[in-house]
C-alpha positions in Angstrom: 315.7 174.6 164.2 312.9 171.8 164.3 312.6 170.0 161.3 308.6 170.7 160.7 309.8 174.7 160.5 312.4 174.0 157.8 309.1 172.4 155.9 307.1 175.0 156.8 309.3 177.7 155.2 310.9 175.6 152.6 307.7 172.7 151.6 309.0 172.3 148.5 312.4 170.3 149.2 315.1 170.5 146.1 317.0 166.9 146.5 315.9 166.1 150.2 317.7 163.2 150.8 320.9 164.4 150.0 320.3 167.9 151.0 318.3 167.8 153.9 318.7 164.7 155.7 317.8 166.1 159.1 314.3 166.5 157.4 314.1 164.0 155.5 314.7 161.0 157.6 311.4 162.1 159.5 309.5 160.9 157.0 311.0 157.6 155.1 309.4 155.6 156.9 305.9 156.4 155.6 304.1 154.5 152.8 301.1 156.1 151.0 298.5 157.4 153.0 297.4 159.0 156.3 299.7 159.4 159.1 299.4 160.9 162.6 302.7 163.3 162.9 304.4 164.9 165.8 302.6 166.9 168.6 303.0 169.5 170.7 301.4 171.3 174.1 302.5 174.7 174.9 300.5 176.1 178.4 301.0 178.9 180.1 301.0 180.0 183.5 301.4 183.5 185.8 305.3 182.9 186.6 306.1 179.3 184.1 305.4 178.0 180.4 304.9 173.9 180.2 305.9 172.5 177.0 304.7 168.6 176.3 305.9 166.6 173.0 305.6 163.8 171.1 309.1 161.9 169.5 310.0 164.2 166.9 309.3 167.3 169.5 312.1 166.1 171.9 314.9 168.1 170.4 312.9 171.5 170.0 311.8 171.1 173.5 315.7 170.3 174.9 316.7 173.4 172.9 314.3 175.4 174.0 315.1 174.9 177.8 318.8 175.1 177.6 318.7 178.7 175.8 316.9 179.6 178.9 320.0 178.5 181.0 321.7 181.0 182.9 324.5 178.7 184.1 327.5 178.0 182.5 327.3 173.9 182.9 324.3 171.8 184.0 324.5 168.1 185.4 322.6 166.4 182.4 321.8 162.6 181.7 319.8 159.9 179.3 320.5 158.1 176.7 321.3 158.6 172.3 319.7 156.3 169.6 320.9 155.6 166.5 320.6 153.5 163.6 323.7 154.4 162.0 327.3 154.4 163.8 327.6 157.9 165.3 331.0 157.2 166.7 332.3 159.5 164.9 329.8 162.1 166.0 330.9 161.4 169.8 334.3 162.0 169.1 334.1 165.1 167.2 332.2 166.3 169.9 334.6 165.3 172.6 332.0 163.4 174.5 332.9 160.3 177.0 330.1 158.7 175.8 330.4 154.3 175.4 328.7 153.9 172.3 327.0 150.2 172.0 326.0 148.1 168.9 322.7 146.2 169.7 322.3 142.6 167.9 319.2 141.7 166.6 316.7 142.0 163.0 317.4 145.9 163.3 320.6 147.1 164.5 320.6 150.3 166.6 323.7 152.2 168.5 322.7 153.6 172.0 324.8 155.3 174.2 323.4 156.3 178.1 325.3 159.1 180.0 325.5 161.3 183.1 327.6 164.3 182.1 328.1 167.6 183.1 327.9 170.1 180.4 328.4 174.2 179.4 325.2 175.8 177.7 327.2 175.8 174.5 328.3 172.5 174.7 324.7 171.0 175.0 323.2 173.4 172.1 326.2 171.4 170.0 325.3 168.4 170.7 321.6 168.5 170.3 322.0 170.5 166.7 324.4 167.5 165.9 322.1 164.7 167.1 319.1 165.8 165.3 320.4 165.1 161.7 320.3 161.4 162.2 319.6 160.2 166.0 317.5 160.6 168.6 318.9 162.3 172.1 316.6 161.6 175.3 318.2 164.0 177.4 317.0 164.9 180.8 318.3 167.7 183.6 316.3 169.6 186.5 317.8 173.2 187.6 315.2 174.3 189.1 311.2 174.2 188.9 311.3 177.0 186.0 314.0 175.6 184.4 314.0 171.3 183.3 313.6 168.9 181.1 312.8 165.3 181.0 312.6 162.6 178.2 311.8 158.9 178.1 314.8 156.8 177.2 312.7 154.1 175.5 311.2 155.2 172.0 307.3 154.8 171.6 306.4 152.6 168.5 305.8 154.9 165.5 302.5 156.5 164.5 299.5 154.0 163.0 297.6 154.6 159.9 294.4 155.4 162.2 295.7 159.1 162.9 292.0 159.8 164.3 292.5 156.9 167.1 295.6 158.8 167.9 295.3 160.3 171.4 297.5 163.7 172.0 297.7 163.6 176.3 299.2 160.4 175.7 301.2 161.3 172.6 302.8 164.5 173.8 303.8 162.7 177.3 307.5 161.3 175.9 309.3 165.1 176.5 309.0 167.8 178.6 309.9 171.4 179.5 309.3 173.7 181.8 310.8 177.6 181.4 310.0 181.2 183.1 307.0 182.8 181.8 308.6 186.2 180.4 308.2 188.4 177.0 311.5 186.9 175.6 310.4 183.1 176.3 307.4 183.5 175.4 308.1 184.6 171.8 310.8 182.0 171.5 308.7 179.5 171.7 305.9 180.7 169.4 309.1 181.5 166.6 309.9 178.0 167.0 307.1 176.1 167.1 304.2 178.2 165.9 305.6 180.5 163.1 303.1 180.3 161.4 300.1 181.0 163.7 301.9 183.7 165.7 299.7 186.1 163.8 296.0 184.2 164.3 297.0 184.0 168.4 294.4 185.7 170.5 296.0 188.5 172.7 295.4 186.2 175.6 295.3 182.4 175.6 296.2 179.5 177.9 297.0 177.0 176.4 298.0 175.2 172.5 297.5 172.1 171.1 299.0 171.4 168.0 299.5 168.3 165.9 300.9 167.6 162.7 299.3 165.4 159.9 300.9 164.0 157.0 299.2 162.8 153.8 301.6 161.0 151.3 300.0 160.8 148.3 303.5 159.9 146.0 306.8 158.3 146.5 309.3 158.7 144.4 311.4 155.9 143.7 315.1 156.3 143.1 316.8 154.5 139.9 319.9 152.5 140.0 319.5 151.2 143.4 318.4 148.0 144.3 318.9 147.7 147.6 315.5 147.5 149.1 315.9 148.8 152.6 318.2 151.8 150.4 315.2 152.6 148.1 312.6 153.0 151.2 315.2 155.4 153.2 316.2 157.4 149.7 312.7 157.7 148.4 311.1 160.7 148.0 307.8 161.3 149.3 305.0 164.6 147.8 301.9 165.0 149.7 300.1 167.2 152.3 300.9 168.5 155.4 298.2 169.7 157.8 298.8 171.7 160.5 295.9 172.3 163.5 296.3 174.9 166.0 293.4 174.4 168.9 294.1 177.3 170.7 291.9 177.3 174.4 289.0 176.4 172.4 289.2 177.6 168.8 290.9 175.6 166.5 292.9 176.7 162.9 294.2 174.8 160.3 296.6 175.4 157.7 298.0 173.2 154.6 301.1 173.0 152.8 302.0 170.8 150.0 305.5 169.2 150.6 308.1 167.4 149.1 309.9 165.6 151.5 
């Protein structure tokens, strides 16, 4: 599940950064303010369905595709990146992966691979990677059934979320699946839960993008650590939601505590 649903249905965090790290670590990063968030592209045509994302998207999109996978195993490769040691994930996992330690002012673990992987498998590791790393993952079946992803991160979202520009955003991951009923609604359960009832009968295509307004951080006590405080404060605010769907556009609001 995409971390933005989890908000959606649960804004209102109890204990987020002990709870709900998978969530949580999405926003740590952000001071007070106005901040441009994820986005997504969902279009749709007579025999496929197109999905473009942002960062942040990447996983949803990956998941999406290999549910759609009628093979057993697929060839797969890209590249995993962490800033904590996830070793231990790549063992439990029973991957052959060569985790590396970069050197420099922040230290990250990246691991590349070309692999060959069941459907189960790759469900695993993407629901594993998504608490704490980022998984650029990449594999082509067929035209109705692929995914590619960058294996270099973008630099994070400004404080200008108005300059932000959503072709360009939404080009780091994409998806391409069958157009049919059970897809279809898939998608719209994952990524649009909560505009599946405001959808015309017919559309084409969906643009939506995510913004965040922190408006208070909670500080934890007893820690002193700066770089600890940033990562275990809590943050309240707004998010805002827009749907432009063909050409009409709706917004919704939820207050968070992330």
């Amino acid at each position: 599940m995409h971390f933005l649903r989890k908000v959606i249905e649960n804004p209102d965090l109890e204990e987020p950064a002990e709870n709900h790290m998978e969530v949580h670590r999405h926003f740590n990063r952000y001071s007070r303010g106005e901040f441009a968030g994820p986005a997504v592209k969902i279009r749709k045509y007579s025999t496929k369905i197109t999905l473009k994302g942002s960062l942040e998207y990447e996983d949803i999109i990956q998941e999406l595709i290999v549910r759609t996978l009628q093979e057993n195993e697929i060839k797969v490769k890209g590249k995993v990146i962490s800033l904590q040691d996830i070793s231990s994930t790549i063992k439990n996992l029973n991957l052959n992966w060569n985790l590396k330690q970069s050197t420099g002012k922040v230290i990250k673990y990246k691991a590349e691979f070309n692999d060959k992987l069941s459907k189960s498998k790759l469900i695993e590791v993407i629901e594993e990677f998504r608490i704490h790393s980022f998984l650029m993952l990449s594999f082509n079946k067929n035209k109705y059934c692929k995914v590619s992803t960058k294996t270099s991160l973008p630099r994070p979202s400004k404080k200008n979320p108005i300059d932000d520009n959503i072709d360009k955003n939404v080009s780091f991951c994409s998806g391409y699946m069958s157009n049919n009923k059970t897809n279809l609604e898939m998608v719209l359960d994952e990524l649009l839960p909560d505009f599946k009832a405001d959808l015309p009968n017919k559309w084409d295509q969906i643009s939506l993008t995510n913004l965040y307004k922190i408006e208070e951080i909670k500080i934890p006590k007893n820690i002193n650590d700066s770089k600890m405080l940033r990562i275990l404060a809590i943050r309240k605010g707004k998010l805002i939601r827009a749907a432009e769907i063909d050409d009409a556009v709706i917004e919704k609001q939820y207050s968070i505590t992330v």
